[in-house]
C-alpha positions as CSV (number, residue, x, y, z in Angstrom):
1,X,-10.0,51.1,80.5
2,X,-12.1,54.3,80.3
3,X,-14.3,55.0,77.4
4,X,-13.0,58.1,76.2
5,X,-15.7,58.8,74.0
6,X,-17.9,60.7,76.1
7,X,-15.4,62.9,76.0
8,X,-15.6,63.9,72.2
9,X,-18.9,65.4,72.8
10,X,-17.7,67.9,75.6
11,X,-17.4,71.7,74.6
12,X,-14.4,73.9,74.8
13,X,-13.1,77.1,73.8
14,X,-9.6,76.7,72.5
15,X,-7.1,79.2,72.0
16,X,-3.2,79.3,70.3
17,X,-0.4,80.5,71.6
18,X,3.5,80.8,70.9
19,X,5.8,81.0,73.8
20,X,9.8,82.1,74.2
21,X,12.4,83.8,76.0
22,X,13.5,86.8,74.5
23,X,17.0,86.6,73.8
24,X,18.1,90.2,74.1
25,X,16.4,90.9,77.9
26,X,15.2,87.4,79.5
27,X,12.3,88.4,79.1
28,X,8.8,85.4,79.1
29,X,6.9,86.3,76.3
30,X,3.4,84.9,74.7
31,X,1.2,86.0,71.6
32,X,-2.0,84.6,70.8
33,X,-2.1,83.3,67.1
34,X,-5.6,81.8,66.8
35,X,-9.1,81.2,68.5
36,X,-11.0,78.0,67.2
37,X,-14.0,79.7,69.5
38,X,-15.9,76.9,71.5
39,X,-16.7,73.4,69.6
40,X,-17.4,70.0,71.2
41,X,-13.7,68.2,71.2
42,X,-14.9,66.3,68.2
43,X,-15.1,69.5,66.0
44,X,-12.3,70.6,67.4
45,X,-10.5,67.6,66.2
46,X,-11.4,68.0,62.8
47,X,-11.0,71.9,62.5
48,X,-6.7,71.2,63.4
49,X,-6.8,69.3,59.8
50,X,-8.1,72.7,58.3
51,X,-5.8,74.9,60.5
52,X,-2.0,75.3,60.4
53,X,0.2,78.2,62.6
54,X,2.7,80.0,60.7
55,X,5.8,80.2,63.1
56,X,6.7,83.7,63.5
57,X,8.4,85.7,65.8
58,X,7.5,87.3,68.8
59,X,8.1,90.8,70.0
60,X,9.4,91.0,73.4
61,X,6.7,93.7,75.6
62,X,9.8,94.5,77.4
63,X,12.5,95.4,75.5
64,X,10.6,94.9,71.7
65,X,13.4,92.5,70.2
66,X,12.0,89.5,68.5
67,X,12.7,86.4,69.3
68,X,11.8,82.9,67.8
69,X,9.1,80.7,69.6
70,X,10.1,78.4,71.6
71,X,7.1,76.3,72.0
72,X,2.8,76.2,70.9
73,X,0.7,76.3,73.8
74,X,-3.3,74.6,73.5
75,X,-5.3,76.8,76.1
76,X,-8.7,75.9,77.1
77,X,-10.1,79.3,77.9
78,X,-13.4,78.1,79.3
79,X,-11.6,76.1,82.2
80,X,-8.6,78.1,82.3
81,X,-6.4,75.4,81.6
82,X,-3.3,73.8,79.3
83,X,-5.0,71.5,76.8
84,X,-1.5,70.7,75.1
85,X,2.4,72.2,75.1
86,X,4.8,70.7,72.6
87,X,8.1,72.1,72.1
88,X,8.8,73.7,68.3
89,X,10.8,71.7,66.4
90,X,12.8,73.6,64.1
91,X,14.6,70.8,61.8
92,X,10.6,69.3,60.9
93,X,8.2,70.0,58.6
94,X,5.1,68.7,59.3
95,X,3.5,71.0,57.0
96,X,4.6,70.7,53.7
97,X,2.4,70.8,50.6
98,X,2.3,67.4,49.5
99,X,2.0,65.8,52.7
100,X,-0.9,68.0,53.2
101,X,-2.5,67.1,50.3
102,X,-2.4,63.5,51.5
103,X,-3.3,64.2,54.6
104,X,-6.3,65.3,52.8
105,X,-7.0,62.7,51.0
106,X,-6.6,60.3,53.0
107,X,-10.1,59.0,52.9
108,X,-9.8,58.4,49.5
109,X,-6.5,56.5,49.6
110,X,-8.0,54.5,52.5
111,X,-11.1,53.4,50.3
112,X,-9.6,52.7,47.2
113,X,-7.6,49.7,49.3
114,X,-9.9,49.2,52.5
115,X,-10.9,45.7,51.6
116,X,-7.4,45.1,50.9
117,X,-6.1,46.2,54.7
118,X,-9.0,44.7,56.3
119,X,-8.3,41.3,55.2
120,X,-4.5,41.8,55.8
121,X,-5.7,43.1,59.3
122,X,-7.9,39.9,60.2
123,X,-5.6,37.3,58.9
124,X,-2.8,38.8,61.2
125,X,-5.6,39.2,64.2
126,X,-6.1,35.6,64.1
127,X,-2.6,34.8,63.6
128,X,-2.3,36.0,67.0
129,X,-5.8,35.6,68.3
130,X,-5.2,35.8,72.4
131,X,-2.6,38.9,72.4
132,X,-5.2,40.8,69.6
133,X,-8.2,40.1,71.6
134,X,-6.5,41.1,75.1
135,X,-5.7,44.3,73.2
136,X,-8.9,45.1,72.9
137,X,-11.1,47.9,75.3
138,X,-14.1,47.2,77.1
139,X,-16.4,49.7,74.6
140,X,-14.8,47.5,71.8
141,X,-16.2,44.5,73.0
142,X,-19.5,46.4,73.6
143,X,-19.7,47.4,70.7
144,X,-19.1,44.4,68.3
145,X,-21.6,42.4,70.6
146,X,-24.8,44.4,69.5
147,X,-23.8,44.6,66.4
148,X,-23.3,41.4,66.2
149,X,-26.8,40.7,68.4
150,X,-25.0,38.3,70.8
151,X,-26.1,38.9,74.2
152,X,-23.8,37.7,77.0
153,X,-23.8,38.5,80.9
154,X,-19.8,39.8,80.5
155,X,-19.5,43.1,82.6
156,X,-16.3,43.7,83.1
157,X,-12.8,43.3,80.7
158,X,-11.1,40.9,81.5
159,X,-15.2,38.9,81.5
160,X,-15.2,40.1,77.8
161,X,-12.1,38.4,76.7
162,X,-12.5,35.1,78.6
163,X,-16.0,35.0,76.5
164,X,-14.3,36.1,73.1
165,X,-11.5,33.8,73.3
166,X,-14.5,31.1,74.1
167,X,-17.0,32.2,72.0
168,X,-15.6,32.8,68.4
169,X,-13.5,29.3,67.3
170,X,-14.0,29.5,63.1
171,X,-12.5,32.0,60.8
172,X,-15.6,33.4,59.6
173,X,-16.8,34.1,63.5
174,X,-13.3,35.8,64.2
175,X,-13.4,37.7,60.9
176,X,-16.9,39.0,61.4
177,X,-15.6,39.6,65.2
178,X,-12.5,41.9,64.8
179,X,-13.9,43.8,61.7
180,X,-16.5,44.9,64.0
181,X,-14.7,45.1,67.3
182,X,-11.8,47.3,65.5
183,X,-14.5,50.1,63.7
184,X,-14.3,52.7,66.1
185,X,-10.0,52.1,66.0
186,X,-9.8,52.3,62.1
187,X,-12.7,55.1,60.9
188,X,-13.0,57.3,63.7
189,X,-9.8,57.4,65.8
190,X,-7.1,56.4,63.1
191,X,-8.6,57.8,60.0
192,X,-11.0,61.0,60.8
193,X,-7.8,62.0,63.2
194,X,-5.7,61.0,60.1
195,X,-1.2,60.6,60.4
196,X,-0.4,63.6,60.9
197,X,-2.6,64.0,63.9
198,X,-1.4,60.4,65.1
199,X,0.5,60.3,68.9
200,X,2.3,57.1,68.6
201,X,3.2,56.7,72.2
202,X,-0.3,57.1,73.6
203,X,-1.9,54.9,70.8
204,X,0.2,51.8,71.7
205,X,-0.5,52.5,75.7
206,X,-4.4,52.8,75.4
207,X,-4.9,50.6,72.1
208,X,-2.1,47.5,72.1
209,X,1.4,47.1,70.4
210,X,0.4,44.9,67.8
211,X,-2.3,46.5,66.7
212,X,0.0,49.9,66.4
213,X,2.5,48.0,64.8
214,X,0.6,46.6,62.2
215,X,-1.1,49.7,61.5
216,X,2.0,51.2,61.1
217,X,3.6,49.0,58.7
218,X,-0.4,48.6,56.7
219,X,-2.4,51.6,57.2
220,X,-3.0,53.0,53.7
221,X,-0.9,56.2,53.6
222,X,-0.5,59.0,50.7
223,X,3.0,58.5,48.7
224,X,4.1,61.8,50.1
225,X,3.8,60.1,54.0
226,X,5.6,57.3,53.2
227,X,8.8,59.1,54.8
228,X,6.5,59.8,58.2
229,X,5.9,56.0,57.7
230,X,9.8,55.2,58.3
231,X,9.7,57.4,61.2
232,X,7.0,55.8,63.0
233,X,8.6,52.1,62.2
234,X,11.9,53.7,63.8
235,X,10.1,54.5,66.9
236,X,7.6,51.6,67.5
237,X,9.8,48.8,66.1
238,X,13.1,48.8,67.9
239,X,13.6,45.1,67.8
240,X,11.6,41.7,65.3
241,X,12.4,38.3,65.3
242,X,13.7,36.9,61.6
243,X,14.9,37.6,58.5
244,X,13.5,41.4,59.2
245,X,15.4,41.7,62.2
246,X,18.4,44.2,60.4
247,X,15.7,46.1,58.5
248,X,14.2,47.3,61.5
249,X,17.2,47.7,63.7
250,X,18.8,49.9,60.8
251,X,15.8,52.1,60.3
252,X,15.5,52.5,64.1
253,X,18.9,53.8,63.9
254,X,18.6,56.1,61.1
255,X,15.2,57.4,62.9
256,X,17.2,58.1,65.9
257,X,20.3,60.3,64.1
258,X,17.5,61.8,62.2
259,X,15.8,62.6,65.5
260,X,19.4,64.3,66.6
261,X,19.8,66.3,63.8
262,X,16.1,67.9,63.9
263,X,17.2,68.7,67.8
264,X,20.7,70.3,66.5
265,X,18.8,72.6,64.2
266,X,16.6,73.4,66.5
267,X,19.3,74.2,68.9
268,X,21.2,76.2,66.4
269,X,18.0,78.4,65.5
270,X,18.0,79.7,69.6
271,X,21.7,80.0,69.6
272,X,22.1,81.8,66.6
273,X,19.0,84.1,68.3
274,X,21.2,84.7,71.2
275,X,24.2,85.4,69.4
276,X,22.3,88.3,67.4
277,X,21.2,89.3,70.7
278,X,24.6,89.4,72.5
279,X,26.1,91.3,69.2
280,X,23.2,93.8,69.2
281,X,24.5,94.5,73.2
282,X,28.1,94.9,72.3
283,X,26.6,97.4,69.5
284,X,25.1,99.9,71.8
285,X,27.8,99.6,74.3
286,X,30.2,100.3,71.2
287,X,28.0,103.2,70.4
288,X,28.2,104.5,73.8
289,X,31.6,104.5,73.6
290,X,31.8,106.4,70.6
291,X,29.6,108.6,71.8
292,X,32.1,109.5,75.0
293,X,34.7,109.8,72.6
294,X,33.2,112.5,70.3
295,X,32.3,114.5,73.7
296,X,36.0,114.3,74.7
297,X,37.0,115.6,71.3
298,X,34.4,118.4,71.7
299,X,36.1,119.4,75.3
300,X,39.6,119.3,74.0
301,X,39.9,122.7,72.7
302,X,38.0,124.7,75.8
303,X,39.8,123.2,78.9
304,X,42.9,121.8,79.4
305,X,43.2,118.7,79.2
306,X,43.6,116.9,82.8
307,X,45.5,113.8,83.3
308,X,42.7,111.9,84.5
309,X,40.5,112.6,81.4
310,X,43.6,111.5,79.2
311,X,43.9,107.9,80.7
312,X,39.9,108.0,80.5
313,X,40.2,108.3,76.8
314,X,42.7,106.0,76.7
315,X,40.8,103.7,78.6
316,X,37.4,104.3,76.1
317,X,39.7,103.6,73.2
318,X,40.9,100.1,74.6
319,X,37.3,99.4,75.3
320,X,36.6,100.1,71.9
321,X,38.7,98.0,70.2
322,X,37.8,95.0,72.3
323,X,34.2,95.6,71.5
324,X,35.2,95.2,68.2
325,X,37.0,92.6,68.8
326,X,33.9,90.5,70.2
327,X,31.7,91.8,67.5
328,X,34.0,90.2,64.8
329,X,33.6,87.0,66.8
330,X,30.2,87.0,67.4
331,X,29.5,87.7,63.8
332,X,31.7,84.9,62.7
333,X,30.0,82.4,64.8
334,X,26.4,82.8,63.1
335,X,28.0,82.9,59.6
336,X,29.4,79.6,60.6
337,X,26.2,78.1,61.8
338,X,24.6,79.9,59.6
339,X,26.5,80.0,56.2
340,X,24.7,83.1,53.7
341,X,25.1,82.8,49.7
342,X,27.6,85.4,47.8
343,X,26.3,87.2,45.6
344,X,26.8,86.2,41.8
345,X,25.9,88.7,39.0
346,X,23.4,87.0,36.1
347,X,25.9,86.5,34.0
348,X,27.7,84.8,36.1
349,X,24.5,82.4,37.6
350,X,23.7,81.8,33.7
351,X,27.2,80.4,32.9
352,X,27.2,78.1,36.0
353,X,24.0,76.8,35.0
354,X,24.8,76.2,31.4
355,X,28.1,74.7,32.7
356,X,26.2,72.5,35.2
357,X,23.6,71.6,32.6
358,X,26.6,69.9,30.2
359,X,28.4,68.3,32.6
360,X,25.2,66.8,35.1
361,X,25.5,63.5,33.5
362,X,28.5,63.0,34.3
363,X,28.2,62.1,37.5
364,X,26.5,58.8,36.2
365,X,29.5,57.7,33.6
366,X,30.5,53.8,34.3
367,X,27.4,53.3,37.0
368,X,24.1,50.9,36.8
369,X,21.3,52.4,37.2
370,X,18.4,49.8,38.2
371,X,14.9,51.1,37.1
372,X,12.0,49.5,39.0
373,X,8.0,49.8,37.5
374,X,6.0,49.6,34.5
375,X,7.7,48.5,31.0
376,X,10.9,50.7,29.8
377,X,12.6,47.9,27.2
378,X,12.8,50.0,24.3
379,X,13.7,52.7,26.3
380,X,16.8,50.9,28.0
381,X,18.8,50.2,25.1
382,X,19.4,53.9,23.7
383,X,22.6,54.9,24.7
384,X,23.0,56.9,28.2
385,X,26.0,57.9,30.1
386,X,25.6,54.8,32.6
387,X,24.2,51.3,31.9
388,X,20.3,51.1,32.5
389,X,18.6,47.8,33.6
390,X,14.5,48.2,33.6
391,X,12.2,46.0,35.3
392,X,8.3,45.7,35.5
393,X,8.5,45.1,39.1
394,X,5.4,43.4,38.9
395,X,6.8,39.8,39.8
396,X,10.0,38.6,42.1
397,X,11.6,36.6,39.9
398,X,14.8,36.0,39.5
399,X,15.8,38.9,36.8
400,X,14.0,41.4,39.6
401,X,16.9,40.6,42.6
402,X,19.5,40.0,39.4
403,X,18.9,43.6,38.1
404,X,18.9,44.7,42.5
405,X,22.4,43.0,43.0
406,X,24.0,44.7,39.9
407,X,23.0,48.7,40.7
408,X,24.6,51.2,41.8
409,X,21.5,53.3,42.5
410,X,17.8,52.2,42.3
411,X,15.1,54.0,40.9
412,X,11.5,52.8,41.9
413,X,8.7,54.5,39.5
414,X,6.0,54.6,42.3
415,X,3.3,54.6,39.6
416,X,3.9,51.1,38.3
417,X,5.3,48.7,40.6
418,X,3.8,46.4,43.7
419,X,4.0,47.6,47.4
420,X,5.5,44.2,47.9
421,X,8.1,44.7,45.1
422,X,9.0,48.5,46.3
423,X,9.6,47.1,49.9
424,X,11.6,44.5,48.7
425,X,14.0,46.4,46.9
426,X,13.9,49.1,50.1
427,X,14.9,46.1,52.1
428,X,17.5,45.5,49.6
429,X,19.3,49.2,49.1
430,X,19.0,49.9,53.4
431,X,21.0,46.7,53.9
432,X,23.6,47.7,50.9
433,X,24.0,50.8,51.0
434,X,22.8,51.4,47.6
435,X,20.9,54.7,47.3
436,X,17.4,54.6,46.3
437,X,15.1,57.3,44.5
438,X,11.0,57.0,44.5
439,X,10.3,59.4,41.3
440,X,7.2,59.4,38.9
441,X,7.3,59.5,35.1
442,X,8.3,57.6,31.9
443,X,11.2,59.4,30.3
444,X,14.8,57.3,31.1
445,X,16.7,60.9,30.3
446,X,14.5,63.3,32.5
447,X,14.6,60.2,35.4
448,X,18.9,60.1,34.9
449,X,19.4,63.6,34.7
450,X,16.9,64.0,37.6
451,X,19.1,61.0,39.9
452,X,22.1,62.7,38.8
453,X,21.2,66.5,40.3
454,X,20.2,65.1,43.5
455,X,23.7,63.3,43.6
């Protein structure tokens, strides 16, 4: 394989564009929405964490309607060449807030359990030594032998695996091995690129399967990336061996209809665009119509009127009314794909919410509600519209899958439970059906009334 880090040291001027159709004309259009200026690859890298692009639309040169984007364009200007196209994807958002901020952060969240993931990620290396160490790139091996001080006469790959495979036999030699083959994987490719930088697909070609899988089920990630988390096991794990086996299958699934709404959106967004276009058409043709008509009236009193001119008017008028027509359609069409609020006076929004506010509740009369993390006990036995079981979640005993088998809806208090505990009772509410909420706090009230909004 080829050492790509030569590479990170090349310069390059990089420029950002938005590209689309225009919907009204046909026309191709591009605007320029940011110049990083010229940086070695490597600082260009870590200026995108810093940088995001507002999608806006574009006016057309040709005609001046604006359209939506339809895709970001990576220019290098200093070799006149596409760095990187990606299509926009109008049901995602990669750039929210919190997800940001752990994007962030992520070198904290990585130290604070480092040790922790390093010896997860060694044990399962030399679980299944040969397949990890083929996984491995030439610079790797390089690498881990001088820091190591080991000198051997390997030149080529498939030399440095025969000799690894040979060389390292205890636990100690194949801990100390993989922590120092893997550094350049984990601190500079994985974690100064960081998730939301991640491409998936070209990770597992150039750096292993197993070593993208278990990253993606280990890597230390913010709580607000958990989500992108289930998306990237949906992708890379479409099939495991064991009791897992449904898990997996199921959230592949789910990834995949998720994937199919994002592209309905995004096909929505364009179509609703090219509606507003054809309707914005039938308005000037209507107004040209219009127009005729008034100049007929204005003749109608000087000359007598010719029978040619009268079936022309009649003629306008039926045109008229069939523009109409089609404009009634067309506008019925984006309200339905696009549905717009009525408008409520304040008196009448404050009532609602009062209303809503009394009866919220409500929806949780004669349900269980299981709530997972730190200790609620005297909490739990006030009296609440539903039945409330608590649990520390630090242990799985047997009160722990007790409390999971009787609720209706789970609760997980990500600031006081286990990783192992929260997966277990994810495992549990994807294979029943039994909805699941990941909240933080210590009031019972504020976390029911909160469940009960978002049902």
């Amino acid at each position: 394989m080829v050492d790509i880090r030569p590479f990170l040291k090349k310069k390059l001027h990089v420029t950002v564009w938005f590209r689309g159709k225009c919907k009204y004309c046909g026309f191709i259009n591009e605007k320029k929405v940011y110049d990083y200026g010229v940086l070695t690859f490597e600082e260009f890298d870590k200026q995108l964490d810093n940088t995001g692009h507002k999608v806006e639309p574009i006016v057309c040169r040709k005609c001046g309607t604006e359209s939506m984007p339809e895709c970001v364009v990576y220019r290098d200007e200093m070799k006149n060449l596409v760095v990187s196209e990606a299509v926009i994807n109008y049901g995602q958002d990669v750039g929210g807030e919190e997800m940001q901020e752990a994007h962030q952060k992520r070198y904290e969240i990585f130290n604070e359990q480092k040790e922790a993931f390093w010896e997860k990620y060694t044990d399962y290396a030399i679980a299944n030594w040969r397949d990890m160490v083929n996984e491995l790139v030439d610079f790797e091996f390089q690498e881990a032998y001088q820091k190591l001080g080991i000198e051997t006469s390997a030149r080529t790959i498939a030399q440095y695996r025969k000799d690894a495979l040979n060389r390292f036999k205890t636990v100690e030699e194949k801990q100390r091995f993989w922590r120092a083959a893997n550094e350049y994987f984990i601190y500079h490719h994985l974690l100064d690129i960081g998730p939301l930088g991640w491409a998936l697909e070209k990770d597992v070609k150039y750096y292993g399967q197993k070593r993208m899988r278990f990253v993606v089920l280990h890597f230390p990630l913010g709580e607000a990336l958990e989500e992108l988390r289930t998306e990237w096991i949906g992708q890379l794990i479409k099939k495991e061996k064991g009791d897992n086996d449904f898990l997996f299958r199921r959230i592949a699934m789910l990834t995949d209809e998720l994937n199919r709404t994002r592209q309905k959106i995004t096909k929505y967004v364009h179509q609703i665009e090219e509606l507003r276009a054809e309707q914005s058409k039938l308005q000037e043709k209507l107004s040209e119509a219009y127009e005729q008509l008034r100049k007929e009236k204005e003749n109608k009193n000087i000359v007598t009127r010719d029978p040619a001119d009268i079936e022309k008017i009649r003629e306008l008028k039926s045109f008229v009314s069939e523009l109409i027509d089609e404009l009634k359609e067309k506008d019925k069409l984006i309200r339905e794909l696009q549905p717009t609020q009525e408008e409520v006076s304040v008196s009448e929004l404050e009532e609602a919410q009062v209303d809503a506010e009394q009866k919220i509740l409500d929806t949780l009369v004669g349900k269980t509600v299981a709530i997972i993390g730190g200790r609620r006990q005297e909490q739990s036995k006030k009296e609440y519209p539903c039945m409330v079981l608590v649990h520390s979640g630090e242990v799985l005993d047997p009160d722990f899958y007790h409390i999971l088998k009787q609720a209706d809806i789970i609760i997980i208090l990500t600031q006081f439970i286990s990783h192992l505990a929260m997966w277990e009772a994810k495992a549990y509410a994807l294979q029943n059906d039994v909805p699941i909420y990941f909240m933080k706090g210590l009031n019972i009230p504020r976390l029911l009334e909160d469940v009960a909004r978002k049902l």
